[in-house]
C-alpha positions as CSV (number, residue, x, y, z in Angstrom):
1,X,-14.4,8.7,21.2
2,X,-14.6,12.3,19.5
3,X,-17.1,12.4,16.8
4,X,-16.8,15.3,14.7
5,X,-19.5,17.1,11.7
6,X,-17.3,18.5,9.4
7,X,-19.1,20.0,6.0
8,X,-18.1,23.4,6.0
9,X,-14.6,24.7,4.9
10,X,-11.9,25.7,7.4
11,X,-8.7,24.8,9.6
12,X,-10.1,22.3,12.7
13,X,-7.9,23.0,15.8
14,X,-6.1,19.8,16.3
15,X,-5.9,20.2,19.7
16,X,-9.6,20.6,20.4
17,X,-10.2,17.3,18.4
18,X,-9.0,14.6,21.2
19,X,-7.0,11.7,21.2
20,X,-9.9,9.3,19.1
21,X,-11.9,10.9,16.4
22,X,-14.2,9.7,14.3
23,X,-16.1,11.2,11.0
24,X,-19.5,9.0,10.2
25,X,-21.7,9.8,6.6
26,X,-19.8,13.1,6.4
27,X,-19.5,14.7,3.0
28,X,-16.1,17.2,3.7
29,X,-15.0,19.6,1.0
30,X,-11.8,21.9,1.6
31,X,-11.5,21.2,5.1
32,X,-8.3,21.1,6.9
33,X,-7.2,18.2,9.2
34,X,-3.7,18.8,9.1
35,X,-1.4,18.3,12.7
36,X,-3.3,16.1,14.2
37,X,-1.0,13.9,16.8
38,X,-0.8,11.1,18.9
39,X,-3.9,8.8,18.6
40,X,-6.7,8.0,16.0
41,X,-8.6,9.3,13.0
42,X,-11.2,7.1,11.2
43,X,-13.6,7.6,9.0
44,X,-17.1,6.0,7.9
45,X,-19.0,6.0,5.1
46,X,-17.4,9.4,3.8
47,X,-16.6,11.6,1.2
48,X,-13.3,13.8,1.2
49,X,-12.6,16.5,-1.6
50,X,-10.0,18.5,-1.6
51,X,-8.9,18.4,2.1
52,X,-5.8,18.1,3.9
53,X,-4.9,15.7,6.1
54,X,-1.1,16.5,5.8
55,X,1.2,16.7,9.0
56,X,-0.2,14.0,11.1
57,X,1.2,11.9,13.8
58,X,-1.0,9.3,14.3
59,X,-1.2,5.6,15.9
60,X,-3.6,4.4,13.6
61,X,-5.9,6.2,10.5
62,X,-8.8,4.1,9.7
63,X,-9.0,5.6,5.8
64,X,-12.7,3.9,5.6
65,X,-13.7,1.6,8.8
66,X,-17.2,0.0,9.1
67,X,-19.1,-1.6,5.6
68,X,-19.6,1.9,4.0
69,X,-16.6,2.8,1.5
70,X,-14.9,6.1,1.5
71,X,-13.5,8.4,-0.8
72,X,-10.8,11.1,-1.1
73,X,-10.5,13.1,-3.8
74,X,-7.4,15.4,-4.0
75,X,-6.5,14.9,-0.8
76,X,-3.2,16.0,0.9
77,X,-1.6,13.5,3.4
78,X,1.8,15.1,3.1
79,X,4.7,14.6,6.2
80,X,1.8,12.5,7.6
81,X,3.7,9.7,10.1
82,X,1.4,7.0,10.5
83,X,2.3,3.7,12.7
84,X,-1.1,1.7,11.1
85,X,-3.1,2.2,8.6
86,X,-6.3,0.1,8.0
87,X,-7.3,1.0,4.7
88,X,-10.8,-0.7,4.9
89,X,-13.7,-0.1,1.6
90,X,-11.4,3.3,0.5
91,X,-10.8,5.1,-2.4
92,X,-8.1,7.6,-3.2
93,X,-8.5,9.4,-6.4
94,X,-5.3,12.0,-7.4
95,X,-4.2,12.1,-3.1
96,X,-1.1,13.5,-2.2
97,X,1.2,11.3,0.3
98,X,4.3,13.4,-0.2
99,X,7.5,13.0,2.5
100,X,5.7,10.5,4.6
101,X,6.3,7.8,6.6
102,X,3.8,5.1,7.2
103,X,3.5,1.8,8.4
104,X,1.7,-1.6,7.7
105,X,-0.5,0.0,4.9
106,X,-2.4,-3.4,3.8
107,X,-5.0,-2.4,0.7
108,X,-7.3,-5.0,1.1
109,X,-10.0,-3.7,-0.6
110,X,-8.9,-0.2,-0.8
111,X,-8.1,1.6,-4.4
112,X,-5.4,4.1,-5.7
113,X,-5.3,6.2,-8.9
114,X,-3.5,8.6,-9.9
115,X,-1.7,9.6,-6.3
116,X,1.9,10.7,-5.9
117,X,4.2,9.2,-3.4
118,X,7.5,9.8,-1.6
119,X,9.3,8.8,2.1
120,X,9.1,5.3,3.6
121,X,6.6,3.0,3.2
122,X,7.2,0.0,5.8
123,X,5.5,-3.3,5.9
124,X,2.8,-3.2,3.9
125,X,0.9,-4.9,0.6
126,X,-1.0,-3.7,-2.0
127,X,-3.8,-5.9,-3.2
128,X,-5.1,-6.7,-7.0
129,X,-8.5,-8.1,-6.1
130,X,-10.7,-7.8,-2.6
131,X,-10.2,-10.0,0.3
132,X,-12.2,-12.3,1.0
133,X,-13.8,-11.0,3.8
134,X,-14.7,-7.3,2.4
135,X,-16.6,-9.5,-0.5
136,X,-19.7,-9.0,1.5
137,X,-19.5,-5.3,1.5
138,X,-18.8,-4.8,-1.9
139,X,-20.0,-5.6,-5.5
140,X,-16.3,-5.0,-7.0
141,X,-13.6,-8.6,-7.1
142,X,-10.8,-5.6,-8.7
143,X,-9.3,-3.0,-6.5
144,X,-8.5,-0.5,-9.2
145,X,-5.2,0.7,-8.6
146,X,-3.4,2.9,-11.7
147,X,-1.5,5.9,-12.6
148,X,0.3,6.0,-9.4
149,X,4.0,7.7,-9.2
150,X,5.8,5.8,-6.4
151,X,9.3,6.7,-7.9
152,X,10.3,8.5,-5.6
153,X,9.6,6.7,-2.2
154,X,11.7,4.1,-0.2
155,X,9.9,0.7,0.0
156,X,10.7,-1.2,3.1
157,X,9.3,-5.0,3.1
158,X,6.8,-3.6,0.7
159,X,4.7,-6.3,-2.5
160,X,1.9,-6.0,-4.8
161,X,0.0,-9.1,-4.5
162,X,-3.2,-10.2,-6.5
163,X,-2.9,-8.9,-9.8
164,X,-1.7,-5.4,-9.5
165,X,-0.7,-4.1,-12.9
166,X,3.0,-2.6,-12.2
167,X,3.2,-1.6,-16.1
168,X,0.2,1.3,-15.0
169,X,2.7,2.6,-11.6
170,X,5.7,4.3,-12.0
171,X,7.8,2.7,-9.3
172,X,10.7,3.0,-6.8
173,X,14.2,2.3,-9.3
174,X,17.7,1.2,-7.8
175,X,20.0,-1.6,-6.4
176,X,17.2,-2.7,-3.9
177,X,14.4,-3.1,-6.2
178,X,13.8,-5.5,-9.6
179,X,10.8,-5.4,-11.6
180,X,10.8,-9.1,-12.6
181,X,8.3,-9.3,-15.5
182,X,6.6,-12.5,-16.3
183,X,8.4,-14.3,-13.2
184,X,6.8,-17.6,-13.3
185,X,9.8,-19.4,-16.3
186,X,12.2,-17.4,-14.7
187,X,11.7,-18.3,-10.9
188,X,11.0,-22.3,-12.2
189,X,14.7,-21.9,-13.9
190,X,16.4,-21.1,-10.6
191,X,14.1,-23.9,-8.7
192,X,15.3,-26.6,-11.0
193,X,19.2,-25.6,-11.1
194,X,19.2,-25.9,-7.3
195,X,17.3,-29.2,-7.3
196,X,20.4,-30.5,-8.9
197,X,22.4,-29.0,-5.9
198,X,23.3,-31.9,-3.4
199,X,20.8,-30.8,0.7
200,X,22.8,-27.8,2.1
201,X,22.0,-25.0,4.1
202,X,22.3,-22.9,0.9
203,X,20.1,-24.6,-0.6
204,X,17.6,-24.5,1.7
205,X,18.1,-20.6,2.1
206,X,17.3,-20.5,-1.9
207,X,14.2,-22.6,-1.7
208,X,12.6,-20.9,1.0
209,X,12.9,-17.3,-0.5
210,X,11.7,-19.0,-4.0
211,X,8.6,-20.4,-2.1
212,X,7.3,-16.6,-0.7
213,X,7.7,-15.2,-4.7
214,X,6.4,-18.8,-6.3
215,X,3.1,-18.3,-3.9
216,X,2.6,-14.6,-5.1
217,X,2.6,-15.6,-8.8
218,X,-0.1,-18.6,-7.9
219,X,-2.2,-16.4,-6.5
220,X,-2.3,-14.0,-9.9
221,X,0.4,-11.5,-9.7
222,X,2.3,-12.4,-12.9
223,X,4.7,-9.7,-12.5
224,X,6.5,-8.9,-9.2
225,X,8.1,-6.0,-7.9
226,X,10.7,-7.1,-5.4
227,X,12.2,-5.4,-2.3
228,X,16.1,-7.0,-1.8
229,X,15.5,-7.1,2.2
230,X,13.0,-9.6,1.2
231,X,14.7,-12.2,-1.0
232,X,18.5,-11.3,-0.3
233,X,19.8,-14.7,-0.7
234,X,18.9,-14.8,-3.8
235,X,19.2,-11.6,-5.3
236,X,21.9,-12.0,-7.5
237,X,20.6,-14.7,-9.5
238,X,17.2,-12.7,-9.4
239,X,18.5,-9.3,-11.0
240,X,20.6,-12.2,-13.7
241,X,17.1,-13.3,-14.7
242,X,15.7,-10.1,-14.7
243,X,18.1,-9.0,-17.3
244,X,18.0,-11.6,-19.6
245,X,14.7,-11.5,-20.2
């Protein structure tokens, strides 16, 4: 492991830094991360202002690892290509994440406001409320998570879970995404139509994709943002409901 004091301003050589680095109780201003390749960059307890972290190639980016949160304040990630990201006790505050692609980005306690987006986003979920096993780290229950422009990135397999207000993110628009606003009538409607339907495979098909959206409004996210990959069986009647409401 590379561990790395980085307070003063300047361009770090990425290829001095090593395959595993590392930044502990750092505060960084203006410092520039950028081109980093191949393996991992965590930090601990941290504060990032104005740096750039854009360019990356990365395995894994622990955004805030151990019980200390971290913070980024107009950050650039930009053309970053993450695989994993654990997001940990973070805080992004106006970040840029343009043109990237990253991977299983799960926000269990981690919080956005006011970043822009574009690219691919893969696999991932963001979360209203902390997980149950950061609780002990943290005084927050709310991950705040506002002002966000995701309109121009791809989502791939990608929910908001928890309570995230979609109504304060501008978000991905097109035939593979519906916004279903207060989803709990309008998913109970299509339950009960097919429970009239005689056992078939199709009917099966329809329940199961109803049960993954049905368990995201019982656990507080009254509105859902859906991706089609997820739900395709049932899209159809989905985007029906959507626009009679």
């Amino acid at each position: 492991m590379f561990f790395i004091k980085a307070r003063s301003k300047g361009k770090i050589n990425p290829a001095t830094l090593g395959p595993r680095v590392v930044l502990e109780r750092e505060q960084v201003s203006h410092r520039d991360f950028s081109g980093q390749a191949g393996g991992y960059f965590g930090a601990m307890g941290c504060t990032f202002d104005d740096c750039d972290f854009s360019n990356m190639k990365l395995r894994e980016f622990a955004f805030a690892s151990g019980k200390k949160p971290t913070r980024y304040s107009r950050c650039k990630f930009d053309g970053s290509r993450i695989q994993y990201v654990h997001a940990g006790l973070a805080r992004f505050e106006s970040c840029s994440f343009l043109n990237v692609d990253i991977t299983r980005l799960f926000t269990h306690a981690a919080e956005f406001v006011d970043c822009v987006f574009s690219g691919v986003l893969r696999e991932s979920v963001f979360f209203g409320r902390v997980f149950e096993n950061y609780r002990e780290d943290t005084r927050r229950v709310v991950n705040e998570f506002s002002g966000n422009d995701f309109s121009a990135m791809r989502f791939i397999d990608v929910d908001f879970r928890q309570g995230v207000d979609l109504s304060r993110q501008r978000l991905p628009s097109g035939d593979d995404y519906l916004y279903l606003k207060d989803a709990a009538p309008k998913l109970s409607a299509l339950r009960n139509k097919y429970l009239h339907h005689p056992a078939s495979q199709r009917r099966s098909e329809v329940f199961q994709a109803l049960e993954l959206l049905e368990d995201a409004v019982r656990d507080g996210q009254a509105d859902l943002f859906i991706c089609r990959n997820v739900v395709d069986e049932i899209w159809a009647e989905l985007r029906e409901s959507a626009g009679s409401s």
